[in-house]
DOLUM-354898 format. One line per 3 residues: number of its first residue (from 0); for each residue x, y, z of N, C-alpha, C, CB. Coordinates in steps of 0.1 Angstrom, whole numbers, plus 5000, padded with zeros to 4 digits. Glycine has a CB too. Layout:
NUM) X,Y,Z,X,Y,Z,X,Y,Z,X,Y,Z ~ ...
END
This chain:
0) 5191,4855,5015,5184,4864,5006,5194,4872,4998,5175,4873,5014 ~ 5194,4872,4986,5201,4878,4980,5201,4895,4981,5199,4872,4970 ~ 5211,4903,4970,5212,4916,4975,5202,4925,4967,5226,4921,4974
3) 5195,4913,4958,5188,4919,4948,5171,4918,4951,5192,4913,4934 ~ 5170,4913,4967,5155,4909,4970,5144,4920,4966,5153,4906,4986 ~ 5148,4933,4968,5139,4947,4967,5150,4954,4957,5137,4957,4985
6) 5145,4960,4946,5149,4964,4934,5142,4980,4939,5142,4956,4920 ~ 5149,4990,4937,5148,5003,4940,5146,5012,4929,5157,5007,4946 ~ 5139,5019,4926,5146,5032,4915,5133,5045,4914,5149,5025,4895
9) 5142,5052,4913,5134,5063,4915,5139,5076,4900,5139,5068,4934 ~ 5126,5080,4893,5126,5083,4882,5126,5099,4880,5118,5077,4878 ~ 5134,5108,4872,5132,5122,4873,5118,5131,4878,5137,5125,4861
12) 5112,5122,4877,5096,5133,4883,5092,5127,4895,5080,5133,4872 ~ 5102,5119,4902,5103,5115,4916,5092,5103,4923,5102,5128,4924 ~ 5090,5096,4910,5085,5083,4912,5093,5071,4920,5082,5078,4900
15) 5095,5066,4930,5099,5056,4931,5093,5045,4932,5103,5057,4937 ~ 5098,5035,4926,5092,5022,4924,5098,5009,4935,5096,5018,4908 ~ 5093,5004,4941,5100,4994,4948,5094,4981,4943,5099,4995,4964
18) 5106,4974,4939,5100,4956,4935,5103,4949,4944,5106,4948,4923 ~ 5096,4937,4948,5099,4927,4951,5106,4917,4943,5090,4925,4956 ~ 5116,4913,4945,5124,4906,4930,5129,4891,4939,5144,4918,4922
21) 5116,4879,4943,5126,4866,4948,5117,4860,4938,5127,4858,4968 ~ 5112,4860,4926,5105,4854,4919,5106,4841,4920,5107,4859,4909 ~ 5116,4837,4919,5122,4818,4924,5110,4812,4934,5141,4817,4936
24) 5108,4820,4945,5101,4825,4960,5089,4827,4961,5105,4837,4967 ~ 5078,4833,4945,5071,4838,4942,5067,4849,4957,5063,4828,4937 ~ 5081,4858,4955,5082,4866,4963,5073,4867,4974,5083,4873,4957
27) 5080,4860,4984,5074,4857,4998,5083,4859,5003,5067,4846,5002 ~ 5077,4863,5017,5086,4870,5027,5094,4865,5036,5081,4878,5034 ~ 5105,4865,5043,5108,4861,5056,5112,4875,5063,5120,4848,5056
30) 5115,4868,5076,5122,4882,5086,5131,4891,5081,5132,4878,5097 ~ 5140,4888,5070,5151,4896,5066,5144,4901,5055,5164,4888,5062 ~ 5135,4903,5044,5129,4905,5038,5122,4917,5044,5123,4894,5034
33) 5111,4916,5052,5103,4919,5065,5113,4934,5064,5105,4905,5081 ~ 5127,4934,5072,5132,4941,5077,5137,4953,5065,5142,4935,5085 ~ 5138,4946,5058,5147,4953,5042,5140,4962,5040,5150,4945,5028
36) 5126,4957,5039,5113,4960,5029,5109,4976,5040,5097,4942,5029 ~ 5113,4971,5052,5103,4989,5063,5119,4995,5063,5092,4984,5089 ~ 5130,4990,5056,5137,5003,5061,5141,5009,5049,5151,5000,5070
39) 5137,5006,5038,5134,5009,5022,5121,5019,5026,5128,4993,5010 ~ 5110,5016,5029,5103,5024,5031,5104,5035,5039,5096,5019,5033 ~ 5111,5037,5050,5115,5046,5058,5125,5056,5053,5119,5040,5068
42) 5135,5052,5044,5144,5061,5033,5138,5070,5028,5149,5054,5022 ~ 5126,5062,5019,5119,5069,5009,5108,5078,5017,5114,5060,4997 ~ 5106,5076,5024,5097,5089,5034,5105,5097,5037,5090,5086,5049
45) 5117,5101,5042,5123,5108,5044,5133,5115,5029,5127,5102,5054 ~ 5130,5110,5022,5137,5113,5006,5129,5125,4997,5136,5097,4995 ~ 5127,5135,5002,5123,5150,4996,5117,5145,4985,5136,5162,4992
48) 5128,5138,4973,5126,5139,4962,5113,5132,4956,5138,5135,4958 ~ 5112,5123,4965,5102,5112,4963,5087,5117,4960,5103,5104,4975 ~ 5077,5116,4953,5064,5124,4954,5053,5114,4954,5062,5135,4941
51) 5057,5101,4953,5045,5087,4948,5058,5075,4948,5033,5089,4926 ~ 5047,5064,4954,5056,5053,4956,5044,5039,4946,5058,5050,4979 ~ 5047,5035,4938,5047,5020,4933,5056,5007,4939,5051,5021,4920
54) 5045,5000,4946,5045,4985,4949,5042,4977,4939,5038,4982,4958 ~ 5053,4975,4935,5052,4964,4923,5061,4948,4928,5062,4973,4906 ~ 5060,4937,4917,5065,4925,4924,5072,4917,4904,5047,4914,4936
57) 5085,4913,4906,5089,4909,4895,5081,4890,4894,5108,4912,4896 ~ 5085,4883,4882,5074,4870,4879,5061,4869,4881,5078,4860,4885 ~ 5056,4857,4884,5042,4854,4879,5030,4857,4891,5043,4838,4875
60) 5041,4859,4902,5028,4857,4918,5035,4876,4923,5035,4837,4936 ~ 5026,4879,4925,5029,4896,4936,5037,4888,4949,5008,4906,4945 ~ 5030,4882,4957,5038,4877,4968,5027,4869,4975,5044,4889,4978
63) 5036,4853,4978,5026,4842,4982,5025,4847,4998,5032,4824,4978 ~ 5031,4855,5003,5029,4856,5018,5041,4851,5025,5017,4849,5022 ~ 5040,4843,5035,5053,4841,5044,5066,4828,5035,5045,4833,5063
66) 5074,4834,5038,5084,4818,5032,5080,4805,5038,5102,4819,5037 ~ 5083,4796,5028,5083,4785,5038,5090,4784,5049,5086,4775,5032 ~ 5105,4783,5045,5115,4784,5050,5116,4790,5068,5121,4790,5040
69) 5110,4801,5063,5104,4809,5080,5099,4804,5086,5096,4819,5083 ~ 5088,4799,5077,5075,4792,5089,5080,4781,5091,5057,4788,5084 ~ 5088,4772,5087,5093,4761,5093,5101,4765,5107,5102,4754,5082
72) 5111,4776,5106,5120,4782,5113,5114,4785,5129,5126,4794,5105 ~ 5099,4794,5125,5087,4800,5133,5082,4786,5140,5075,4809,5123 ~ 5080,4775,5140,5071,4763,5141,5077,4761,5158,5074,4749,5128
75) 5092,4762,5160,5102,4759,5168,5103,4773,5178,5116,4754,5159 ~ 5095,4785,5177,5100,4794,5184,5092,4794,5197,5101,4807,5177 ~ 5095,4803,5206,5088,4807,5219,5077,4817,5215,5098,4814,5230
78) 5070,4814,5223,5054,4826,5221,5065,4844,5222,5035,4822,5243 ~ 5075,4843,5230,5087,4858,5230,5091,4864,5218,5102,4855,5236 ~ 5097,4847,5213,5101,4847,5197,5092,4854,5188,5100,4832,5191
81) 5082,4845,5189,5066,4847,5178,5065,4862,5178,5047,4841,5186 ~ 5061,4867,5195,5060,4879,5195,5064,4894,5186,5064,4878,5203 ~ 5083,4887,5188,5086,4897,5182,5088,4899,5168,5095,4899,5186
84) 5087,4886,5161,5087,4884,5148,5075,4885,5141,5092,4874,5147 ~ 5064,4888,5148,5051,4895,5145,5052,4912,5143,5040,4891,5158 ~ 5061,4914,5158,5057,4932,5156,5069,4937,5147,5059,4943,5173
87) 5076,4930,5144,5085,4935,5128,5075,4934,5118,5099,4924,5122 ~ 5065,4926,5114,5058,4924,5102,5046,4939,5103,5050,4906,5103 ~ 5042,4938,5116,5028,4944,5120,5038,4961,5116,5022,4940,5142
90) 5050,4962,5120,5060,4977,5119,5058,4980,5106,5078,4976,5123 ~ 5063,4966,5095,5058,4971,5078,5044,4976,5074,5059,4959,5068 ~ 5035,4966,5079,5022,4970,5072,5022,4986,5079,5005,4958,5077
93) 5020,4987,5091,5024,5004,5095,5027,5016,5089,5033,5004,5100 ~ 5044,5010,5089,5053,5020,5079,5044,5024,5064,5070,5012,5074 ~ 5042,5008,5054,5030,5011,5043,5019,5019,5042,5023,5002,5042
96) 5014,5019,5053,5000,5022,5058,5000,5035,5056,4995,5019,5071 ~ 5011,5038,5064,5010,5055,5072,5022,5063,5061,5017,5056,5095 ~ 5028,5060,5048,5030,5068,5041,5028,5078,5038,5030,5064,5037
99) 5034,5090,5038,5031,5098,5036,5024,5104,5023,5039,5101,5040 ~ 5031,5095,5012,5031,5100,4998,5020,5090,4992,5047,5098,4989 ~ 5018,5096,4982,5006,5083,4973,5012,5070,4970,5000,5086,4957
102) 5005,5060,4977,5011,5042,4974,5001,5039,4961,5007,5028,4990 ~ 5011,5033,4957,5001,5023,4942,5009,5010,4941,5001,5032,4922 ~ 4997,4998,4946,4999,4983,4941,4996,4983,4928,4989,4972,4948
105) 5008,4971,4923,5004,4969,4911,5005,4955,4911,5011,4976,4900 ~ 4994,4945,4909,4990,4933,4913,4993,4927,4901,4975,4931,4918 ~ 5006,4922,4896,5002,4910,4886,4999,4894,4881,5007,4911,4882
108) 5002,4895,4900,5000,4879,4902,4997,4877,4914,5011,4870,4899 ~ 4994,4862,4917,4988,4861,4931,4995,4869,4940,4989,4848,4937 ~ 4986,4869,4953,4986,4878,4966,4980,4869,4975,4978,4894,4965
111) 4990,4859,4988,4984,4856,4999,4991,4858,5008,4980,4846,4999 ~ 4980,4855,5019,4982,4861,5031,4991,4876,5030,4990,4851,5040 ~ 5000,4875,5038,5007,4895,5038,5005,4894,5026,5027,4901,5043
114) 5007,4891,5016,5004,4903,5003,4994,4904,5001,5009,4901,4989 ~ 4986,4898,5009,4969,4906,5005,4972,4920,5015,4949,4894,5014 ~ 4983,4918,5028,4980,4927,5034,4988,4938,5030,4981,4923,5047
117) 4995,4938,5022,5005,4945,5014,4996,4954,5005,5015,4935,5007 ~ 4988,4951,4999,4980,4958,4986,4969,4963,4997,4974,4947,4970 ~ 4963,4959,5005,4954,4968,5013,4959,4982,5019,4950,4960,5023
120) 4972,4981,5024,4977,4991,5025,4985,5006,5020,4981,4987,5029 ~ 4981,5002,5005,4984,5011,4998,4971,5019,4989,4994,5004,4990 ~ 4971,5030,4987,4958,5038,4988,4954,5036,4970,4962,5058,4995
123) 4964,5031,4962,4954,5027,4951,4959,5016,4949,4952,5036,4939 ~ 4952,5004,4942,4952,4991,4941,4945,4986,4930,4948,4985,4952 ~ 4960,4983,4915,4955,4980,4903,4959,4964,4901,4960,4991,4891
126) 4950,4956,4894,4952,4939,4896,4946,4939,4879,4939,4929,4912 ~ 4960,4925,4873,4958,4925,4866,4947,4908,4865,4969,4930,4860 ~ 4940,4907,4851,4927,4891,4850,4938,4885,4858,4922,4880,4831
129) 4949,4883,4857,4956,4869,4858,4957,4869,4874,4972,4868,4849 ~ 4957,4883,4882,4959,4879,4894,4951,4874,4902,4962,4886,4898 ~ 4952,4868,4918,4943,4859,4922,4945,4862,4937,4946,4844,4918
132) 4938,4862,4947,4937,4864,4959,4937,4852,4970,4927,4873,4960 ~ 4944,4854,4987,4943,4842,4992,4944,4847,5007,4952,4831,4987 ~ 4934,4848,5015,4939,4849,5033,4936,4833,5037,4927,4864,5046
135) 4947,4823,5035,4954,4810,5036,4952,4809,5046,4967,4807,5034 ~ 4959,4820,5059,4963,4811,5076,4952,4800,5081,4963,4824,5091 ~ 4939,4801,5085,4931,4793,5091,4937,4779,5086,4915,4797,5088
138) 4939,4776,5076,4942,4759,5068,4955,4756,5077,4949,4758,5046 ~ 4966,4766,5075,4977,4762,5086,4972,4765,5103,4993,4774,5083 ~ 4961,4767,5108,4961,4770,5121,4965,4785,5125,4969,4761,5128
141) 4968,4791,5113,4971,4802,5119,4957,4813,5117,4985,4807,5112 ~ 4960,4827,5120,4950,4840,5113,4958,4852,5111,4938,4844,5123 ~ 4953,4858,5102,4956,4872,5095,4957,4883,5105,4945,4877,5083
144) 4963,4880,5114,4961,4888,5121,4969,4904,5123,4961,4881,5130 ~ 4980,4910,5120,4986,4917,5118,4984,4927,5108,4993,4913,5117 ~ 4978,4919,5097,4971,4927,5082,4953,4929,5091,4971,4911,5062
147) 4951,4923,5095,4934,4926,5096,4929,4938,5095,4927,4921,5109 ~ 4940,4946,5109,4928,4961,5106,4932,4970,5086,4934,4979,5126 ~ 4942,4964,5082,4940,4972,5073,4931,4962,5063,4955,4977,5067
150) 4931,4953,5059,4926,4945,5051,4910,4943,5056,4936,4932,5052 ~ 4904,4945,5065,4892,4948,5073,4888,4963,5068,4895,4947,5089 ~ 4897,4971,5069,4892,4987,5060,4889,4987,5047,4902,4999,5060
153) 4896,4979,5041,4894,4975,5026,4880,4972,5024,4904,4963,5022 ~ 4877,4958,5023,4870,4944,5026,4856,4946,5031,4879,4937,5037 ~ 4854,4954,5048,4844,4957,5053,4846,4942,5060,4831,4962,5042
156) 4841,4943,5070,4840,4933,5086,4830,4921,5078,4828,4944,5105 ~ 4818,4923,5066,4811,4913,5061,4813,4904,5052,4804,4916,5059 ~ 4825,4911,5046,4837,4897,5038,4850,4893,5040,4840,4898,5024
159) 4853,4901,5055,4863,4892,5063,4857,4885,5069,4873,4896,5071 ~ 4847,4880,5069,4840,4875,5078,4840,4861,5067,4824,4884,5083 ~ 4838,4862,5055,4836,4846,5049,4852,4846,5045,4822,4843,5033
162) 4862,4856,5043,4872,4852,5035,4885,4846,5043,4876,4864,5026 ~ 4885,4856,5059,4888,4849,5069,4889,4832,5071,4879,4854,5077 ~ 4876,4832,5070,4871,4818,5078,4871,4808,5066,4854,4819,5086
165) 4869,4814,5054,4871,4798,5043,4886,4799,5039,4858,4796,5024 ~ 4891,4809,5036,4905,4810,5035,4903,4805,5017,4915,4800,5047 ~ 4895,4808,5012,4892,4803,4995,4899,4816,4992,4872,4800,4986
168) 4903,4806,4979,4909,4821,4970,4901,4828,4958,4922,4816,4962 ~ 4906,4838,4957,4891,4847,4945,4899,4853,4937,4879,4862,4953 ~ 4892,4858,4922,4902,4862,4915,4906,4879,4915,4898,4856,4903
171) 4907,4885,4903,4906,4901,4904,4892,4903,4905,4913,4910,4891 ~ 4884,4901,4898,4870,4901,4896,4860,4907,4910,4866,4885,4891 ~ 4864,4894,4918,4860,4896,4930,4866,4907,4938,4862,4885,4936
174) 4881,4903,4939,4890,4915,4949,4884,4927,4947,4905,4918,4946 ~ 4881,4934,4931,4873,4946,4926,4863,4945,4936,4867,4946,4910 ~ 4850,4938,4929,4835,4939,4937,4839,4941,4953,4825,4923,4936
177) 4846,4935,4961,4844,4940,4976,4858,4947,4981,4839,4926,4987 ~ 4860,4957,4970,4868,4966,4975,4880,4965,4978,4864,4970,4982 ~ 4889,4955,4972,4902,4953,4975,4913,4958,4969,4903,4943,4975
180) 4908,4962,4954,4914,4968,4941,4906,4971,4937,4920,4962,4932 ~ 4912,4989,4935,4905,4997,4925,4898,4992,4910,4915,5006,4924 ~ 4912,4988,4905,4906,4985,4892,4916,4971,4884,4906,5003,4882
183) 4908,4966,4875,4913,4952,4870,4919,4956,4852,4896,4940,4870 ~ 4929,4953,4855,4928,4955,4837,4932,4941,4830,4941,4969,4830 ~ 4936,4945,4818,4935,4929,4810,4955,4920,4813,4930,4933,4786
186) 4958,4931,4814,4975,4919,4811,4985,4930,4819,4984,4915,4787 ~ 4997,4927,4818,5007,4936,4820,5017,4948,4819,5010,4933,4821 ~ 5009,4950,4806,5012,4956,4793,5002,4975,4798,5002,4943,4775
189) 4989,4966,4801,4976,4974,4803,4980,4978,4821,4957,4962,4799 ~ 4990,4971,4829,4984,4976,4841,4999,4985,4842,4978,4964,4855 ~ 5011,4990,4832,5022,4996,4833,5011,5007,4827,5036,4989,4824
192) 5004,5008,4816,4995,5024,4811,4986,5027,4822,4984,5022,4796 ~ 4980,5021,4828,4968,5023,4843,4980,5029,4853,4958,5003,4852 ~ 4990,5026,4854,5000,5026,4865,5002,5043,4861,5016,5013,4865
195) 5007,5049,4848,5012,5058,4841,5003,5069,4842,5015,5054,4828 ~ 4986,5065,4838,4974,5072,4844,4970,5081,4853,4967,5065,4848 ~ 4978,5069,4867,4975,5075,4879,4986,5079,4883,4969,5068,4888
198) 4999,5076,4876,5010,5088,4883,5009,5099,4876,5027,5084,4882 ~ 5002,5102,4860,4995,5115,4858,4990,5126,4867,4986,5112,4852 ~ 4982,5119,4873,4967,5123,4881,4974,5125,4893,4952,5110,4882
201) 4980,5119,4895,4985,5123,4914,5001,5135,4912,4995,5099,4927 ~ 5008,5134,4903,5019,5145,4900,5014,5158,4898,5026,5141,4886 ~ 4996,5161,4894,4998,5171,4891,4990,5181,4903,4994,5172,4875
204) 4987,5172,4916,4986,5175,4931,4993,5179,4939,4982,5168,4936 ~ 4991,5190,4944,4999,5195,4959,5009,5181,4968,4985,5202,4970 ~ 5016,5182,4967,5022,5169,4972,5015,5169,4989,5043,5170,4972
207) 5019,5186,4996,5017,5184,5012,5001,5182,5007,5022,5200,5025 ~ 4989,5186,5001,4979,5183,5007,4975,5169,5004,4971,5192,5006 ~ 4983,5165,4997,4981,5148,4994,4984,5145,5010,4995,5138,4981
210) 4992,5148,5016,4997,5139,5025,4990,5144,5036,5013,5138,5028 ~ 4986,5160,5039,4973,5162,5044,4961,5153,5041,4970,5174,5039 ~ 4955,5154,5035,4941,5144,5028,4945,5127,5031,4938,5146,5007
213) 4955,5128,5032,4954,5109,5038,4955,5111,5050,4966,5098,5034 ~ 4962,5119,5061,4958,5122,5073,4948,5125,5079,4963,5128,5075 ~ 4941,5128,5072,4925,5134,5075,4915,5124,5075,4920,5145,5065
216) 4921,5114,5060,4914,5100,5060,4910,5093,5071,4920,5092,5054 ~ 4923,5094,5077,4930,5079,5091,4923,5089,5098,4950,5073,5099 ~ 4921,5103,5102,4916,5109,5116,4904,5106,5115,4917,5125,5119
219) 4892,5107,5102,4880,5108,5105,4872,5097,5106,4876,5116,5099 ~ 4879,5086,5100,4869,5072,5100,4868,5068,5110,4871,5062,5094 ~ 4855,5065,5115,4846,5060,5124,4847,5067,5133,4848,5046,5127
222) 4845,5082,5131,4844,5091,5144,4832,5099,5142,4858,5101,5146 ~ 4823,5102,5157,4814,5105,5158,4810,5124,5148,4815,5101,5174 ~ 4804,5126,5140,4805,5139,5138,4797,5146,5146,4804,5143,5126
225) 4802,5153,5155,4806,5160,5166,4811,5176,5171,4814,5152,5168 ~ 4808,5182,5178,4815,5197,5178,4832,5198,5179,4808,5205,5190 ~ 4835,5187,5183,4849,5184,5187,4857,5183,5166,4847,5164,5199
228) 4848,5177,5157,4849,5167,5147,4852,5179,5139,4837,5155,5143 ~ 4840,5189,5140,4835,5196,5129,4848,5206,5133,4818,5201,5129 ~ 4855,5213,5145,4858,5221,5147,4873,5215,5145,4853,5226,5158
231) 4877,5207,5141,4890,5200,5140,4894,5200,5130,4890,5189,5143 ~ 4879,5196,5119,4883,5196,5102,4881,5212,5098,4869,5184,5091 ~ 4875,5219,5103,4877,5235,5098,4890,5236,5102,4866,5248,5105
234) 4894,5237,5111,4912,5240,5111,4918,5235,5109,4920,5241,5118 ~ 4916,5222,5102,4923,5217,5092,4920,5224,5081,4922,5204,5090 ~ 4912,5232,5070,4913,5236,5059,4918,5249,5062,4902,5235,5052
237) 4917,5254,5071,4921,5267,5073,4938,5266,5072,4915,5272,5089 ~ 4946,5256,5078,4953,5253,5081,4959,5256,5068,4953,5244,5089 ~ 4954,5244,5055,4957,5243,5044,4957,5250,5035,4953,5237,5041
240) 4947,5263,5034,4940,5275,5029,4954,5283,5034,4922,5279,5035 ~ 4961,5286,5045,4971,5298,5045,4986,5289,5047,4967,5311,5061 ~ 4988,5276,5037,5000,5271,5037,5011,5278,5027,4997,5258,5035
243) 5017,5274,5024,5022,5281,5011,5020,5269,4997,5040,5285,5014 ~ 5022,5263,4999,5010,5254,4989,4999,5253,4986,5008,5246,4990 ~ 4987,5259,4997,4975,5265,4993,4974,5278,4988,4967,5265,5003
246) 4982,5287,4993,4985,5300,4986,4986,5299,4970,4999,5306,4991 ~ 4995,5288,4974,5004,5290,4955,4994,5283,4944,5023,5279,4953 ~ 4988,5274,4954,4977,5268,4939,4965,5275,4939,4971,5250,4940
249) 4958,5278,4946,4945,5288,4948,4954,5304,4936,4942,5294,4974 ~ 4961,5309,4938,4970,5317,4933,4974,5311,4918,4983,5319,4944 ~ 4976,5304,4913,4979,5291,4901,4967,5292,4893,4979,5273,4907
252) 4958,5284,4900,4942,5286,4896,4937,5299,4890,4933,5285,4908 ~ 4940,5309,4903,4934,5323,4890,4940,5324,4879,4935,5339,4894 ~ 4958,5324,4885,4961,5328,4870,4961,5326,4859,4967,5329,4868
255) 4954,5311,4855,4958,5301,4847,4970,5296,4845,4953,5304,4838 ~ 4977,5290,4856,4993,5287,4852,4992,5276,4861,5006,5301,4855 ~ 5001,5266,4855,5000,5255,4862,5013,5256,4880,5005,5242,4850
258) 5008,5252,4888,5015,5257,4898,5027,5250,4900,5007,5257,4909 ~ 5037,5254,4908,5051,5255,4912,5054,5237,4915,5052,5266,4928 ~ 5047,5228,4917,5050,5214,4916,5045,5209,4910,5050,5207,4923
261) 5040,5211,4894,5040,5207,4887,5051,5204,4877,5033,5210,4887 ~ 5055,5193,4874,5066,5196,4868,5065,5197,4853,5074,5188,4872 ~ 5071,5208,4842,5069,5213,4833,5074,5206,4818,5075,5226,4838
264) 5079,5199,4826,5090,5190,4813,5077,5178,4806,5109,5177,4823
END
């Protein structure tokens, strides 16, 4: 793998962008990839500067999913092997998942297998006509299994249920209708201004209660509301209400002045 597999950069209003760059590869993954890709992510969680992350992918495909080259490599291992070369993959979608900061896919080309599970895990998900969707494994004997519970929160249990099991591929059109991507635009031109949109819209938000409100997301789904539930999410706003970021924007608001992370330039 070359040194240029993941393209980095991060822009004065603390956008970072991570590419996937094996275009040759139609950027697909192996182990070393795998590893690069969650300790890139782990930097940039810990990188202050950072306020929103873009998943983007250079050439014509986002990412076809596993290398050949691996899965040939994988064909020959021990179920020990398998093991562990699963819970490195299962560690990325994770690390993705559980970001702290706002993720944005930007889909401009196919997405199978992990890169379906790659854009599920990121909290907004823009696909341009041209892109195309694929959960493949069943054809090889294999299953999605690592991506499921995120790609299953996406999706809903009643179209992993057919997309699983035929393993057909669908276009943006579809991915839209059952909730896989937010939104479809026409070319690549249109999904760099959609991309620009929503780093508008998320820059001019409290960074901590962004990262609050996605925490809250993962706590409350599929939990019973409850005295336990109700009394958990009040101290959570309470919590938020005497932070110094709720101070300062509640405080912002009256004055009419745009608040302290917003940036002015």
């Amino acid at each position: 793998m070359s040194e240029t597999a993941i393209l980095t950069n991060i822009d004065s209003r603390g956008v970072a962008t991570l590419t996937l760059n094996r275009p040759e590869l139609h950027n697909a993954f192996d182990d070393k990839l795998i590893a690069e890709l969650t300790d890139v992510l782990r930097e940039l969680e810990e990188d202050s500067d950072v306020r929103l992350l873009l998943l983007a992918s250079s050439g014509k495909s986002f990412s076809a999913g596993a290398d050949l080259n691996w899965m040939h490599r994988m064909a020959d291992y021990s179920r020990e092997q398998n093991l562990a070369d699963a819970e490195e993959l299962a560690e990325l979608m994770r690390t993705l998942n559980t970001f702290s900061k706002p993720t944005i896919a930007l889909v401009q080309g196919a997405a199978y297998g992990g890169g379906v599970g790659l854009v599920a895990c990121c909290d907004i998900a823009i696909a341009t006509q041209r892109a195309a969707f694929c959960l493949s494994e069943v054809k090889l004997g294999l299953i999605p299994a690592v991506i499921s519970p995120y790609v299953v929160a996406a999706i809903g249990s009643r179209m992993a249920r057919r997309y699983f099991l035929t393993a057909e591929s669908f276009d943006a059109t579809e991915a839209h209708r059952i909730g896989l991507v937010h939104q479809v635009v026409k070319d690549d031109k249109e999904l760099a201004a959609e991309a620009e949109n929503q780093i508008s819209k998320l820059l001019v938000n409290s960074p901590n209660a962004m990262s609050a409100a996605k925490n809250l997301i993962a706590d409350v789904v599929g939990r019973q509301v409850d005295d336990v539930l109700i009394a958990e999410t009040a101290g959570r706003i309470a919590d938020q209400r005497s932070s110094l970021e709720g101070r300062a924007g509640i405080s912002a608001f009256f004055e009419k002045r745009r608040p302290s992370w917003v940036n002015e330039k």
